[in-house]
C-alpha positions as CSV (number, residue, x, y, z in Angstrom):
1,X,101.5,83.9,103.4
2,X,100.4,80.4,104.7
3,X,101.9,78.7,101.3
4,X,105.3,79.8,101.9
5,X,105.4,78.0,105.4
6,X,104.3,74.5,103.9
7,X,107.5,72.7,104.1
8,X,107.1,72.9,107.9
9,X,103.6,72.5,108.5
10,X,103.2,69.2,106.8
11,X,105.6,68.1,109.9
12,X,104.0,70.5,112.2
13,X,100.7,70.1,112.2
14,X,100.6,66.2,112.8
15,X,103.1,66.5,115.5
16,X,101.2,70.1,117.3
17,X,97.9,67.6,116.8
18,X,99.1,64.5,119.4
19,X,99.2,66.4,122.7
20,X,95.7,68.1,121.6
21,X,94.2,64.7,121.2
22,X,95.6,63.0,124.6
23,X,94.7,66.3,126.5
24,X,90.7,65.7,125.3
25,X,91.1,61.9,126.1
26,X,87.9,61.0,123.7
27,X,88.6,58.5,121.1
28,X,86.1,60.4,118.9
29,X,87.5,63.6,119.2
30,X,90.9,61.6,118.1
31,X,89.8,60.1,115.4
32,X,87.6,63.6,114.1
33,X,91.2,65.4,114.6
34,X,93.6,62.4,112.9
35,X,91.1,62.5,109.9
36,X,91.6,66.6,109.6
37,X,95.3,66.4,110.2
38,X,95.3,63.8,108.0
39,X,93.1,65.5,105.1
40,X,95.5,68.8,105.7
41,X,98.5,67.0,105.4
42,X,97.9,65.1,101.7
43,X,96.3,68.6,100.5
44,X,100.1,70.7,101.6
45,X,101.7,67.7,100.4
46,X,99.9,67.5,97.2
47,X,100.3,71.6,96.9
48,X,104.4,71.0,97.7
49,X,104.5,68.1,95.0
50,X,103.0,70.6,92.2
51,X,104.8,74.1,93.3
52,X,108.1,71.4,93.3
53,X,107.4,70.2,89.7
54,X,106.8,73.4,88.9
55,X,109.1,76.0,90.0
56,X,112.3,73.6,91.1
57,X,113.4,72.9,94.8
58,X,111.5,74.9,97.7
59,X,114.1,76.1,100.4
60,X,112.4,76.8,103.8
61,X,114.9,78.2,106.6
62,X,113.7,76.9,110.3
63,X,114.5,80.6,112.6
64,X,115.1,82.1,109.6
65,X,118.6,80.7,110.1
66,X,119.7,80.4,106.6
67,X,121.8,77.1,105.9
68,X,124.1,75.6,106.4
69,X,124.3,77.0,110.0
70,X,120.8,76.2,110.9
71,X,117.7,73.6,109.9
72,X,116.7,73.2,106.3
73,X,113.6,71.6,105.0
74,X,114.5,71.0,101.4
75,X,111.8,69.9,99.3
76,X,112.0,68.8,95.9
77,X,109.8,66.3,93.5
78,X,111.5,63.2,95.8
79,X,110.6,63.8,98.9
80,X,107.2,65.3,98.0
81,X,105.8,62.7,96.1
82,X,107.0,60.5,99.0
83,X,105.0,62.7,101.6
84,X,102.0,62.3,99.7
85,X,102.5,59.0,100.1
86,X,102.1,58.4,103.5
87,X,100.0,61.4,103.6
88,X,97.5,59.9,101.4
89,X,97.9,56.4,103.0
90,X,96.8,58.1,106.2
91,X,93.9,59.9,104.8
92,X,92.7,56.4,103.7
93,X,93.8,54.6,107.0
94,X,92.2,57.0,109.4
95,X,88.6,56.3,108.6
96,X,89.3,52.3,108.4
97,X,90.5,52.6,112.0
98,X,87.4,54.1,113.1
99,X,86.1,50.5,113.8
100,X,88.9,48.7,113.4
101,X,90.1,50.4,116.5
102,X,87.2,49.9,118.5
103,X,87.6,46.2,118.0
104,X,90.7,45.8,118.5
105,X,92.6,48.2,120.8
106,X,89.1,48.9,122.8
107,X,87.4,52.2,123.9
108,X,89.7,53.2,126.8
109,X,93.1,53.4,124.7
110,X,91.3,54.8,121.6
111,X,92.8,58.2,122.2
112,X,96.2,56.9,122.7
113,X,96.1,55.0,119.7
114,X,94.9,58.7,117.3
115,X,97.6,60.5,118.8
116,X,100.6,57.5,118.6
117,X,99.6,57.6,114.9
118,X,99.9,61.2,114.3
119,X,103.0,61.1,116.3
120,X,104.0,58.2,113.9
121,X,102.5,60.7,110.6
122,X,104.7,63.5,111.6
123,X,107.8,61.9,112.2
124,X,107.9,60.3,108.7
125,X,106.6,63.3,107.1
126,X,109.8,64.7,108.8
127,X,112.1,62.2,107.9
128,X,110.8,62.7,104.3
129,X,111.5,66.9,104.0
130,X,114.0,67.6,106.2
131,X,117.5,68.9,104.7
132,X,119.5,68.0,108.0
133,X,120.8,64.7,108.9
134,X,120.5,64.9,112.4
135,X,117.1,66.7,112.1
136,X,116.5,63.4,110.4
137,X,117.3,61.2,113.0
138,X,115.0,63.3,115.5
139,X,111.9,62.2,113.3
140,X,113.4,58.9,113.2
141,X,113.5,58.4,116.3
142,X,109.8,60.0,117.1
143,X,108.2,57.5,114.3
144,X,109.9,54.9,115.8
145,X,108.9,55.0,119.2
146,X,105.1,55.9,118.4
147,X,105.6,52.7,116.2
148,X,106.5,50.8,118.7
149,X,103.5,51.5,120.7
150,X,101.6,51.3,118.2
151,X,102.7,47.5,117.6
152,X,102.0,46.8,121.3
153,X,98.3,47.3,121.3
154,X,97.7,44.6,119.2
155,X,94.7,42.3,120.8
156,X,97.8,39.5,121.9
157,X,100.6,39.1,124.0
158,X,102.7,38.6,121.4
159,X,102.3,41.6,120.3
160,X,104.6,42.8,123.0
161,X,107.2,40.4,122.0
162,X,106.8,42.3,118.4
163,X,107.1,45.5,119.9
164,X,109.9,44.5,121.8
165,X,111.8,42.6,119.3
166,X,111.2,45.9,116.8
167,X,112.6,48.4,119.0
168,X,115.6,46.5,120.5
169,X,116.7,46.5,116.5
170,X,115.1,49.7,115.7
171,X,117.6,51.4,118.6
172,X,120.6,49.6,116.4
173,X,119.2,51.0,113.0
174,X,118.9,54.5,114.9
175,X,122.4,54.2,116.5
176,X,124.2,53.1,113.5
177,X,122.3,55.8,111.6
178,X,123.9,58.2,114.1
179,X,127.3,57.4,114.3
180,X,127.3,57.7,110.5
181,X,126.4,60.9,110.7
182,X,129.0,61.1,113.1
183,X,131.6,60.4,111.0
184,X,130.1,62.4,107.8
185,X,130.2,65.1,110.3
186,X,133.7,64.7,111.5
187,X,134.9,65.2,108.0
188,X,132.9,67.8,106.9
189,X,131.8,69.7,109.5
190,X,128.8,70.6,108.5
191,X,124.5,68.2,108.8
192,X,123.0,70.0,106.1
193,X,122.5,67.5,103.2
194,X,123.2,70.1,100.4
195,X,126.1,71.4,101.7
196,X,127.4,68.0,102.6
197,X,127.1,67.1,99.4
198,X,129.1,69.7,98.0
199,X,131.9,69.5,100.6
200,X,132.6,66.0,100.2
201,X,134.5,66.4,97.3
202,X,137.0,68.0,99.2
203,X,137.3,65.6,101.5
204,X,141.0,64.0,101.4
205,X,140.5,61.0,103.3
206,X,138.1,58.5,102.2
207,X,138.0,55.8,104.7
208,X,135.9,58.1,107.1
209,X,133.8,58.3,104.4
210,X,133.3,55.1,103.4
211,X,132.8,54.2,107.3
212,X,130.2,56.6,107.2
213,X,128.5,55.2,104.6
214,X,128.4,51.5,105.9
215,X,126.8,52.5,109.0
216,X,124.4,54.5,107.7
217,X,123.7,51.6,105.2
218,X,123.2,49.3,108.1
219,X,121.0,51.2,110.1
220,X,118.6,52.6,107.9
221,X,119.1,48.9,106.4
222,X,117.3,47.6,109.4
223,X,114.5,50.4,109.2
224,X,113.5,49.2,105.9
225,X,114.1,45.8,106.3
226,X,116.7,45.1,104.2
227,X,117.4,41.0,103.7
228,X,119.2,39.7,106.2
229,X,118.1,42.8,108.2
230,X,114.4,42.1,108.6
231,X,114.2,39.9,111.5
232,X,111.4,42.4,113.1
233,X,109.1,42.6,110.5
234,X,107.0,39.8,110.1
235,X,106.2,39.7,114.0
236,X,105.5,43.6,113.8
237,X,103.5,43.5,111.0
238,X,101.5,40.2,111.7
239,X,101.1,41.4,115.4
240,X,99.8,44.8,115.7
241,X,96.5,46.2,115.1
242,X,94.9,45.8,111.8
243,X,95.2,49.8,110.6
244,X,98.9,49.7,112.4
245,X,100.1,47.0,109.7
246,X,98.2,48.7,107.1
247,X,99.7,52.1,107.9
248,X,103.2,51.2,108.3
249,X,103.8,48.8,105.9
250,X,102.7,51.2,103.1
251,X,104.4,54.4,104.9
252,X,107.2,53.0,106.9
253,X,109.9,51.0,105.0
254,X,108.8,53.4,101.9
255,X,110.1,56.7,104.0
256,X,113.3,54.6,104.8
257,X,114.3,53.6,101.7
258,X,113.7,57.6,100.2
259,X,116.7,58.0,102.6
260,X,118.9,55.5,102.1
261,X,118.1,56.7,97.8
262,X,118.9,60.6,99.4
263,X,122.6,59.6,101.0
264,X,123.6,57.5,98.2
265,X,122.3,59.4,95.1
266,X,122.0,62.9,96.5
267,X,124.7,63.6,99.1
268,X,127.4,60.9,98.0
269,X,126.8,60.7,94.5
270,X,126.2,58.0,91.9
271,X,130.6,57.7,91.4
272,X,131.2,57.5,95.1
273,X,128.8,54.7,96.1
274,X,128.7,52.4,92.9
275,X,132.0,53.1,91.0
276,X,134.8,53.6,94.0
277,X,132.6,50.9,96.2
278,X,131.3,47.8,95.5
279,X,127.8,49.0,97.0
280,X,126.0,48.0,93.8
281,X,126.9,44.6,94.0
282,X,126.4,43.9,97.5
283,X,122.9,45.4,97.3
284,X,122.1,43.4,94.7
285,X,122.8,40.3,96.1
286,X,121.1,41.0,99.0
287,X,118.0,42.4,97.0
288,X,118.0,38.5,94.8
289,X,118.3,36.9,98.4
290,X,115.4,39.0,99.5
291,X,113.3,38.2,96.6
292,X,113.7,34.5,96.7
293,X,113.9,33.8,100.0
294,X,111.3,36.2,101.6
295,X,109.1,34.5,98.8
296,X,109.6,31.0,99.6
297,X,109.1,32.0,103.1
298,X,105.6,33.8,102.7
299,X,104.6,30.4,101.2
300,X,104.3,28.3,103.9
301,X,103.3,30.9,106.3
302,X,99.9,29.7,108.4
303,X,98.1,33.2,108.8
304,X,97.6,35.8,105.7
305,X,99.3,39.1,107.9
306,X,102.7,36.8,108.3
307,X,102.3,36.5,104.4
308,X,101.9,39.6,103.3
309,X,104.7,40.5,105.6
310,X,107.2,37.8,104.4
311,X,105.7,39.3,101.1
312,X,107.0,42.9,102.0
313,X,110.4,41.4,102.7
314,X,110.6,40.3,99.0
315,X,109.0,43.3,97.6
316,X,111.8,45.6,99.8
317,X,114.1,43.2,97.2
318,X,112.6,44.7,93.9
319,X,112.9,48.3,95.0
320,X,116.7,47.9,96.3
321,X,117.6,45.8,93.2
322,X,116.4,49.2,90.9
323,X,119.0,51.5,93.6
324,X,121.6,48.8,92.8
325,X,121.7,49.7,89.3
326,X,123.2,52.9,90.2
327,X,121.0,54.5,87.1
328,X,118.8,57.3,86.3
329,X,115.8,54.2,85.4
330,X,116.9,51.9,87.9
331,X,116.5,54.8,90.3
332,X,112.9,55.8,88.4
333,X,112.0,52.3,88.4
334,X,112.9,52.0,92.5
335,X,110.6,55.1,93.1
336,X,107.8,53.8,91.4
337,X,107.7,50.6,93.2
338,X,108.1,52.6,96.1
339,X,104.6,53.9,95.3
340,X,102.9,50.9,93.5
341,X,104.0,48.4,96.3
342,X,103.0,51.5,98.9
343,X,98.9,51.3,97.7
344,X,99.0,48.3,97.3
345,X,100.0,46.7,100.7
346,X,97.8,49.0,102.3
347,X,95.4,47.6,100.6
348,X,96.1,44.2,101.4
349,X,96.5,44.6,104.9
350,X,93.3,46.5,105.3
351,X,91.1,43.5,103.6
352,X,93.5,41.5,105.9
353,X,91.7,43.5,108.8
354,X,88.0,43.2,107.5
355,X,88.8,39.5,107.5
356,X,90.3,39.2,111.4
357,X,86.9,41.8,112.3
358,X,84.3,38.8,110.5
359,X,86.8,36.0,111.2
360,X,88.2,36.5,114.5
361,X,91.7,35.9,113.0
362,X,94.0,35.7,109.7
363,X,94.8,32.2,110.5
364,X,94.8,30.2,106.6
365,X,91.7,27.8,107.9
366,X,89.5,30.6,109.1
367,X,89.9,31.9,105.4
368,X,88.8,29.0,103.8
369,X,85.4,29.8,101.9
370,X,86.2,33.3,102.1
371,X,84.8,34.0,98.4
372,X,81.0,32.4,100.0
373,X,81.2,34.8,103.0
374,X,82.6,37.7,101.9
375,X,82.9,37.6,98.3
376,X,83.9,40.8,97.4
377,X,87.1,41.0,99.8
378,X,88.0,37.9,98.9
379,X,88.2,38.9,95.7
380,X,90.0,42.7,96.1
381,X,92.3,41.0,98.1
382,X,93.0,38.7,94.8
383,X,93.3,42.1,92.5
384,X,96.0,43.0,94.8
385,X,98.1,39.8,94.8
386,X,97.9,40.2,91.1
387,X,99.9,43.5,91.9
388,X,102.2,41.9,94.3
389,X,102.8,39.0,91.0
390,X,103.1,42.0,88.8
391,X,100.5,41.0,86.2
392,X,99.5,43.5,83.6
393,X,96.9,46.2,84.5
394,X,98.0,46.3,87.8
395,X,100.4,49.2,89.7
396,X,102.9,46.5,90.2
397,X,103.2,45.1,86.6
398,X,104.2,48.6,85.4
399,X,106.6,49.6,88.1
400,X,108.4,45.8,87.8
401,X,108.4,46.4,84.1
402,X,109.9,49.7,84.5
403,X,112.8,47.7,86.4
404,X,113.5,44.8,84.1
405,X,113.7,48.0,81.1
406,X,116.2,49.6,83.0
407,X,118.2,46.4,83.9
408,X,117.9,45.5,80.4
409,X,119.4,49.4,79.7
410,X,122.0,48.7,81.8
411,X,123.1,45.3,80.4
412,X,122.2,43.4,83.3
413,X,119.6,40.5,81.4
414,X,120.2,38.2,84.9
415,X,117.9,40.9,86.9
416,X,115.3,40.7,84.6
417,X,115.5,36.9,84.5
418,X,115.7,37.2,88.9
419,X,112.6,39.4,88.5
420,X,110.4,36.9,86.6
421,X,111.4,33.8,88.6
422,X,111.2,35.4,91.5
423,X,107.4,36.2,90.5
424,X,106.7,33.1,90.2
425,X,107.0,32.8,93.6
426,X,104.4,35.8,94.3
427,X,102.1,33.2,92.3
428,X,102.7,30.3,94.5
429,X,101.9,32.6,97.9
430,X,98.9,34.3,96.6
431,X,97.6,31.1,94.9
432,X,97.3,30.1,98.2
433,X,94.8,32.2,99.3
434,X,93.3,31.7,96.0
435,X,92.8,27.9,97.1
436,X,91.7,28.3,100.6
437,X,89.4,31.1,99.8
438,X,87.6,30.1,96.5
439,X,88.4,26.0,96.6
440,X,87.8,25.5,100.5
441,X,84.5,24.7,102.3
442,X,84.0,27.3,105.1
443,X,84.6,26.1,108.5
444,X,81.4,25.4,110.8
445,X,79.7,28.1,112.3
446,X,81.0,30.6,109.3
447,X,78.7,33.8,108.7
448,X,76.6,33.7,105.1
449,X,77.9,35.7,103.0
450,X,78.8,39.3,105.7
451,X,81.3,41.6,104.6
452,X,82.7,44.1,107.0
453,X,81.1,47.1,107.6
454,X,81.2,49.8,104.7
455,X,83.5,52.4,106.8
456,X,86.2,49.6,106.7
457,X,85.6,47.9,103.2
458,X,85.1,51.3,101.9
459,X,88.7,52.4,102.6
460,X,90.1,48.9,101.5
461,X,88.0,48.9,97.9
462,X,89.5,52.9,97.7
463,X,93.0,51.7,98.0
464,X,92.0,48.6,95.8
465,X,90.9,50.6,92.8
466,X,94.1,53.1,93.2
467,X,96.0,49.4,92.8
468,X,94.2,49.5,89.1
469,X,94.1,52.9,88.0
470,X,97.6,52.9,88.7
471,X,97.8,50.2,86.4
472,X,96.0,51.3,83.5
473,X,97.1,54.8,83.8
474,X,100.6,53.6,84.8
475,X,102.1,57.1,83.2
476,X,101.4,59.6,86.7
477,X,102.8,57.7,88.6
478,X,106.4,57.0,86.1
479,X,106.2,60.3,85.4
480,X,106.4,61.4,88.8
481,X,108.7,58.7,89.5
482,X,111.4,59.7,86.7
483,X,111.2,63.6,88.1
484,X,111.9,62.0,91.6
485,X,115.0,60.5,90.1
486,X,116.3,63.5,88.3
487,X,116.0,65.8,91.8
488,X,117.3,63.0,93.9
489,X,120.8,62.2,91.5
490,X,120.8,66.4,90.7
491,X,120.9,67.5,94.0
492,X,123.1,70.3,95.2
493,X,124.6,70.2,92.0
């Protein structure tokens, strides 16, 4: 009886969990309840993803309200392996933030900070299974502003600026994504993604359509930080609280992107976006720009979180590049990266963290000596810039190979030629950490050789070895990736 209700308790539960938590107003009883909702959540998610490879889409009526006339959770092997995603980045996140939290936010807004997150969990689980447009701009809208919280309880002032700076463009993305939908509406007549879908073809008049489509190509464009769109990120990401940046940057963009990959694969349709619109081309221009100059601009950053934000930037590039081939492997190869970059920017930002706890900061001089005093982040933190370069045995060497195969597929030699110069760059940023940490003397007054404590390097060295495995056992994770692409360009259909 319980398994048939899955679809809506992954959003559910998260969401029921947030007033519970600010009603007990004890940090511990918010983090006990963030690490159950967030244990529950990966399990349904990870039950959805296998009953979805299994047995085909799973339908689930809200009211019992069949569609199109009311809300649809439609979940297929897309969006599930997406909500395990973020569901699994939570489950590692949550225990991190244990202490992380306590350092950084203080004991006061603890509980705040448990339910902002599950607040932030549900509303990009929602995003991820929902059938219903506007449905999805409700959990849009819910992540978003527990996201913006959550960036302003970062230890500095400036973290207000972030905050401020995120939502002011976040309230764009979100308006643009809605008057989309307006128009999509207007000539259909109808929110419900499957049956959109099907009564587009009828649709006479295309420059509604195409209307449509631009704004909701700018606004969720902003949410995932498309290039030149990403104006918020660095501050956001360098800014807030160590097990914020590690949450969102893994989870975040990654839900985005599934949508903008829903509306242009799923309800438009591979002919209406890349053959009767020159989407493909414009996205991959802006992908290249986003992979050079997001690159070039993590190089001279001064503190490691800008970095590895400037880094996300670029690595957004790679993902939209694979959706700009307008293919069943470009598509595959998109997804993949979607994952791979996911686990592994997690990871990075949560050694980021153990470093700011011992170091007092992520500034570039405080890491210098970092493999003396804390040898073993300093090197996980090196296993997962090899990811971000894409070099073999790593998650991101298989999902960036899986790109260049499909551009090569497609005839397209100059992506895979963008891709490998454009890692090059990914070399120069992470060889500087490499330098400062391994080829530096530590500054004065540095602690011998103290890592962080084990219930924050723990979490990090998890995500770490996940970066690996997903390497050397790249074929889960394609797999899983190809049957994403197949539901996402079969849908409705």
């Amino acid at each position: 009886m319980l398994a048939q209700h899955l679809p809506v308790l992954v959003a559910v539960v998260p969401l029921v969990a947030a007033p519970l938590i600010v009603v007990a107003r004890s940090g511990f009883l918010g983090w006990v309840t963030a690490l159950l909702v967030a244990a529950a959540t990966t399990a349904m998610s990870a039950a959805l993803l296998a009953q979805a490879t299994a047995s085909g889409t799973i339908s689930y009526a809200i009211g019992s309200w069949p569609p199109p006339w009311g809300i649809e959770y439609r979940v297929d092997a897309a969006n599930a392996l997406v909500a395990l995603l973020v569901s699994a980045v939570a489950l590692v996140v949550v225990p991190y933030a244990r202490r992380s939290v306590s350092a950084e936010v203080g004991q006061d807004r603890q509980y705040l900070f448990y339910a902002l997150l599950m607040l932030c969990l549900a509303g990009l689980l929602g995003m991820a299974l929902t059938g219903d447009a506007f449905n999805l701009f409700v959990f849009l809208e819910i992540s978003s502003l527990s996201t913006y919280v959550l960036i302003a309880l970062g230890r500095h002032r400036r973290a207000l600026l972030a905050a401020y700076q995120y939502l002011v463009l976040g309230t764009t993305g979100a308006t643009f994504y809605v008057i989309g939908v307006g128009l999509l509406y207007l000539a259909t007549g109808t929110l419900n993604f499957a049956d959109m879908a099907v009564r587009l073809a009828d649709v006479r008049d295309a420059r509604p359509l195409a209307a449509g489509l631009a704004f909701i190509t700018a606004g969720i464009g902003l949410k995932l930080a498309l290039f030149p769109l990403h104006a918020w990120l660095p501050n956001a990401y360098a800014c807030a609280p160590s097990a914020v940046s590690a949450f969102v940057a893994a989870t975040a963009t990654k839900v985005s992107i599934y949508v903008l990959m829903r509306v242009y694969f799923s309800v438009f349709g591979v002919d209406a976006v890349f053959r009767d619109l020159p989407t493909g081309a414009i996205l991959a221009v802006l992908s290249v720009a986003a992979m050079f100059a997001a690159s070039a601009a993590a190089i001279v950053q001064p503190d490691l979180k800008r970095l590895l934000a400037f880094s996300s930037v670029g690595q957004v590039g790679y993902i939209t590049l694979g959706i700009s081939l307008g293919s069943a492997p470009g598509l595959a190869a998109a997804m993949a990266h979607v994952v791979n970059h996911g686990i592994t920017k997690g990871a990075l930002f949560l050694l980021a963290g153990a470093m700011a706890l011992r170091l007092g900061g992520t500034g570039m001089d405080r890491v210098a000596g970092l493999a003396r005093t804390m040898p073993v982040t300093a090197f996980a933190f090196v296993v997962g810039g090899l990811s971000l370069i894409g070099v073999p045995g790593t998650a991101g060497f298989a999902s960036k190979w899986a790109l260049v195969s499909a551009a090569i597929e497609a005839g397209r030699w100059w992506i895979a030629g963008a891709v490998l110069l454009s890692s090059l760059l990914a070399v120069a940023y992470v060889w500087r950490f490499v330098e400062c940490a391994y080829f530096r003397e530590p500054p004065a007054g540095a602690p011998d050789r103290d890592e962080a404590p084990a219930d924050m390097t723990g979490p990090a060295l998890a995500l770490t070895a996940a970066v690996v495995a997903a390497g050397l056992f790249a074929s889960p994770v394609l797999e899983a990736s190809t049957r994403a692409a197949a539901a996402l360009m079969g849908f409705a259909r």
